[in-house]
C-alpha positions in Angstrom: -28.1 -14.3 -10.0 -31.5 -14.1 -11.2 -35.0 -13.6 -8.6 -38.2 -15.3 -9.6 -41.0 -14.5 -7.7 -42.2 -18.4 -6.2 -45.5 -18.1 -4.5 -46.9 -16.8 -1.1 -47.1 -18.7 2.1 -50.5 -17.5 4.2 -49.9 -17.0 7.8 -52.4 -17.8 10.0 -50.1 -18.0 13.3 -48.0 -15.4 13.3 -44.8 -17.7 12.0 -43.8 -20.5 9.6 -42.0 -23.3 10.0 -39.5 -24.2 7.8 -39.2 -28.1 7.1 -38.0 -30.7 4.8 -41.3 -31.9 2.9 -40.0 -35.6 4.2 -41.6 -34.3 7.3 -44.9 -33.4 6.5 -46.6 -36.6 8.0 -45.8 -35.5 11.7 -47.7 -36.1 14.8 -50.1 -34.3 17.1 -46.9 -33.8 19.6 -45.0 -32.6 16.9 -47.3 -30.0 15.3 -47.8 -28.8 18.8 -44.1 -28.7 19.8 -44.2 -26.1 16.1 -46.8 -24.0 17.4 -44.7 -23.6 21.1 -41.2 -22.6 18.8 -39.5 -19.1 19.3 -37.6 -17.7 16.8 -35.1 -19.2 15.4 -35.8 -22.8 17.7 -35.1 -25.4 15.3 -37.6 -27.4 15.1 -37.6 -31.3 16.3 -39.2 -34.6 15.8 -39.2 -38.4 15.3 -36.6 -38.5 18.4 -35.4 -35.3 18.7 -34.2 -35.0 15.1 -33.7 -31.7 14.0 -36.0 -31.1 10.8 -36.3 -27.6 10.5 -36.7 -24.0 12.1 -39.6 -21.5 13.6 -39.4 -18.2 12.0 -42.3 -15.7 13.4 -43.8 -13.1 10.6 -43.4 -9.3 10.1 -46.4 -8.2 11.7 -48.2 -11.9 12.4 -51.0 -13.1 10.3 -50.6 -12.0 6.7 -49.8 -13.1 3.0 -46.0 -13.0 3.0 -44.1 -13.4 -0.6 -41.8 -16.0 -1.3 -38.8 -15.0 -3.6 -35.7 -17.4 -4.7 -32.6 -16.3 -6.3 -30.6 -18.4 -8.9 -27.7 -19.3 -9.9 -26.1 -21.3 -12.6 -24.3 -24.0 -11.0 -21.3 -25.6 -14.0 -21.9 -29.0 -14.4 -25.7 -28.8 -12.5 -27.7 -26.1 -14.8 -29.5 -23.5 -12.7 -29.7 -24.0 -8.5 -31.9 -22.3 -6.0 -29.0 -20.0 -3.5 -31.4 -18.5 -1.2 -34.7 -18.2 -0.2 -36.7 -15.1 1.1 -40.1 -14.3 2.7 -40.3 -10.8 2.5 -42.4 -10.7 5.8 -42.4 -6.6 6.1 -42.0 -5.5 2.2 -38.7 -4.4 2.6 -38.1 -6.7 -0.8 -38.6 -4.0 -3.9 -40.6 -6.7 -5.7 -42.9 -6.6 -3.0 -45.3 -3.3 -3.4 -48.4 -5.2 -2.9 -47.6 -6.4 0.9 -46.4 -2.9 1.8 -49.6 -1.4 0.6 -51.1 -3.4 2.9 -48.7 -3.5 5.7 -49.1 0.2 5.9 -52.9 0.0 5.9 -53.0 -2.5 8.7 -50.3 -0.2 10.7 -52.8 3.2 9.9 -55.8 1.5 11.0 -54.1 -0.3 14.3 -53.2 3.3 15.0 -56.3 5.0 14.3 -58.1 2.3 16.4 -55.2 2.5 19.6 -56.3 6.5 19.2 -59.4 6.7 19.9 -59.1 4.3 22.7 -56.8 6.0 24.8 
């Protein structure tokens, strides 16, 4: 199995949805039935279908890396197996999110400090 780094999805939220591009054209009802998902709701439209799942962020809003594994597959050349948002920097590839995870978490603290 091999990791490539894929991109980053930008949170803006505090989750992200995870759905079959097919569904991209949704409606108003639908976007706002995604915004009202808990974790791990699977997520619903065009009659209750299921397209998808709510997965809320590490620490909310943020840039969260997006990592894929593969595999050769015999007979179908090289597959996608997983997925992962690393959405706390727990991912070794992922130095630049916990430099700024731990950042955010020093100044929230700082800032909770001098309040009390």
């Amino acid at each position: 199995m091999r990791r490539e780094f894929v991109g980053n999805v930008l949170v803006d939220h505090g989750g992200i949805a995870l759905v079959d591009p097919l569904y991209v054209d949704t409606t108003d009802e639908d976007v706002e039935g995604f915004c009202e998902a808990r974790v791990g709701s699977p997520l619903t439209c065009h009659e209750d279908e299921v397209v998808g799942a709510y997965v809320a962020t590490g620490l909310g809003d943020n840039e969260y890396p997006i990592y894929a594994d593969v595999v050769e597959v015999p007979g179908a050349g090289e597959r996608v197996a997983r997925i992962t948002i690393d959405c706390l920097g727990v991912e070794p590839e992922s130095d630049d999110l916990r430099g700024r995870l731990v950042g955010a978490v020093s100044a929230l603290a700082e800032h909770v400090s001098t309040c009390v």
